[in-house]
C-alpha positions as CSV (number, residue, x, y, z in Angstrom):
1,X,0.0,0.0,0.0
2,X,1.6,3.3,-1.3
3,X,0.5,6.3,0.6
4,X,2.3,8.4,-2.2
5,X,0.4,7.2,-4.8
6,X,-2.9,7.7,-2.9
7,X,-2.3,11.2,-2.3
8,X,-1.7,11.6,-5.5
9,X,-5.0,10.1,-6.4
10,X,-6.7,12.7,-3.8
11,X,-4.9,15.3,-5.1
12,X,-6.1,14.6,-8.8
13,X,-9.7,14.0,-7.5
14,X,-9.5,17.5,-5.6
15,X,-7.9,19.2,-8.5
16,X,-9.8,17.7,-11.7
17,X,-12.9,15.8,-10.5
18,X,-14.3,18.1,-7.9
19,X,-12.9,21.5,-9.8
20,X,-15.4,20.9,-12.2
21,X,-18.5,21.3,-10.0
22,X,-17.5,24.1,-8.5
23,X,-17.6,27.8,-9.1
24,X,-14.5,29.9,-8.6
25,X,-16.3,33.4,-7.9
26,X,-18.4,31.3,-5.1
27,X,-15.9,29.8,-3.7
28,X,-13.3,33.3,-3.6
29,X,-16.0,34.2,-1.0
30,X,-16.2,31.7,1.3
31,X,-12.3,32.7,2.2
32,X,-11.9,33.8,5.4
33,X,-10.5,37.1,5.7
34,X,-6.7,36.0,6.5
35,X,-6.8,33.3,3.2
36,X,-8.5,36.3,1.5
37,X,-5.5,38.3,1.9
38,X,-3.4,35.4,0.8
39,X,-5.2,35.2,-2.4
40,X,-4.4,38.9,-3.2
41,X,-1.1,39.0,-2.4
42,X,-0.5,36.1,-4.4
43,X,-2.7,37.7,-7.4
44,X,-0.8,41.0,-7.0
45,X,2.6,39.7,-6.8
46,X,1.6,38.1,-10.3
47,X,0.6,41.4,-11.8
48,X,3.6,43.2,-11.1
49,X,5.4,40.7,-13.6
50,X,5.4,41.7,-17.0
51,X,2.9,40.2,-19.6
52,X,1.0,38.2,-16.9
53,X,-2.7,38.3,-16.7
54,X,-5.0,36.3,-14.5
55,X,-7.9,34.7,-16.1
56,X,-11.3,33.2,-14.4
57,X,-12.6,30.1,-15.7
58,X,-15.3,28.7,-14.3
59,X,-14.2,26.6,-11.6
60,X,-10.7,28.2,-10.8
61,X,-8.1,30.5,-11.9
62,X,-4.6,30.8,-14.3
63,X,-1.7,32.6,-14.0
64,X,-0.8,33.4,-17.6
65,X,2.3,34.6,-19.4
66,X,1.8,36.4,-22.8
67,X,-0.9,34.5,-25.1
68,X,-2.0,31.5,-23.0
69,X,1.4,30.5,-21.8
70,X,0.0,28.7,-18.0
71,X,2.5,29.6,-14.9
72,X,-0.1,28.4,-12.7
73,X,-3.4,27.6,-11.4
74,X,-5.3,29.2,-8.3
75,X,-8.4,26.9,-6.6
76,X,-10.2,27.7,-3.9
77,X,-12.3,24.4,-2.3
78,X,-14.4,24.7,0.6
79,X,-12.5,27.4,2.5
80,X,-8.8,25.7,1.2
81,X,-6.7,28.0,-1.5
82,X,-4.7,26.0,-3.3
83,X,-2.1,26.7,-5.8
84,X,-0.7,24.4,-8.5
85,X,2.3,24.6,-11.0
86,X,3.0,22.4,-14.1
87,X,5.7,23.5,-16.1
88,X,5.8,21.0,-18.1
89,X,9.1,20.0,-20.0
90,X,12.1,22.0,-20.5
91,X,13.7,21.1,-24.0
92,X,17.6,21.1,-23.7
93,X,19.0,20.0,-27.0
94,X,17.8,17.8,-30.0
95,X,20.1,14.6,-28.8
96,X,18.5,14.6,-25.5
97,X,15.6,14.0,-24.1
98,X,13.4,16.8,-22.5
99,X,13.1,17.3,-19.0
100,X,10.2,16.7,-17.3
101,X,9.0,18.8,-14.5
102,X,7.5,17.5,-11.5
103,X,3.9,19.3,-10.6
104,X,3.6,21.0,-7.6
105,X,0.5,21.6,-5.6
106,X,1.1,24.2,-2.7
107,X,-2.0,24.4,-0.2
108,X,-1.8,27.6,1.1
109,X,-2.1,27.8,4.8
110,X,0.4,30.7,6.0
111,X,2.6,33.4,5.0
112,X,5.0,30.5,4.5
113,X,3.3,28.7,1.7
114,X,2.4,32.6,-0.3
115,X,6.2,33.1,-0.4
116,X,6.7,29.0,-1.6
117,X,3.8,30.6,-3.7
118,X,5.8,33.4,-5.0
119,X,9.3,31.7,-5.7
120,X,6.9,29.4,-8.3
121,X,5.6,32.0,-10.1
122,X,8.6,33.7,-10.2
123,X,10.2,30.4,-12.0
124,X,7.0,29.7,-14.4
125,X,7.3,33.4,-15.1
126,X,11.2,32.7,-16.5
127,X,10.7,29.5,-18.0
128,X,7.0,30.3,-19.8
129,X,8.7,34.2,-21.4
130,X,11.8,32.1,-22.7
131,X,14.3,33.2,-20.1
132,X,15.3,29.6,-18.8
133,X,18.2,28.0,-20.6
134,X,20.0,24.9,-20.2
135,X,23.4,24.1,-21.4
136,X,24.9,21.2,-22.6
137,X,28.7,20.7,-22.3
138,X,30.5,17.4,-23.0
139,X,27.2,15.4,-22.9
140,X,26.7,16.7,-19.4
141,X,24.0,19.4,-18.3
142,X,26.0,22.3,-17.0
């Protein structure tokens, strides 16, 4: 019995299942007022980037770069903000293989977590506007 894997399960089930019945705008104001503050801070550290926007979709939020390009996504479940990064891959050169980056789900519950919160954004922001490169010297990622 994997307890990894079955969070991971939960964690899909909270993020794709239940997401879908659920209305962003309804849930925003259930936040108590300390997560409330959480949730702007987080929105208007965003902003200040350049070329980010933050869209509303029906049952949660993105943190965009440019034309579509996700840094992030913001859900808010009974009273529980949540925010979760997928960056994808990061191609390196044509001989290798891309990287694949790990998704990360951040449940934010303090000051702690919005400055985790923060440090995310501010690596989807360099990856998704081009900034991120890798080098490869001698076969070896440098």
């Amino acid at each position: 019995y994997d307890l990894y894997k079955k969070e991971d399960i939960e964690n899909k089930i909270i993020l794709e299942k239940v997401v879908a019945d659920v209305i962003f705008t309804e849930e925003l104001e259930k936040l108590d007022e300390e997560h409330r503050n959480y949730y702007d801070a987080i929105v208007s550290y965003a902003l200040k980037l350049k070329d980010v926007n933050v869209n509303v979709r029906k049952s949660y939020e993105t943190l965009t770069y440019g034309k579509g390009k996700i840094i992030g996504k913001i859900v808010v479940l009974n009273g529980t903000l949540i925010v979760k990064f997928n960056f994808g891959k990061i191609k390196v050169s044509k001989e290798v293989e891309p990287l694949l980056l790990k998704t990360i789900k951040i449940e934010v519950k303090s000051e702690k977590e919005v400055e985790q919160v923060k440090k995310q954004i501010d690596i989807g922001y360099i990856k998704q506007s081009g900034q991120l490169k890798i080098e490869m010297r001698n076969g070896e990622l440098v």
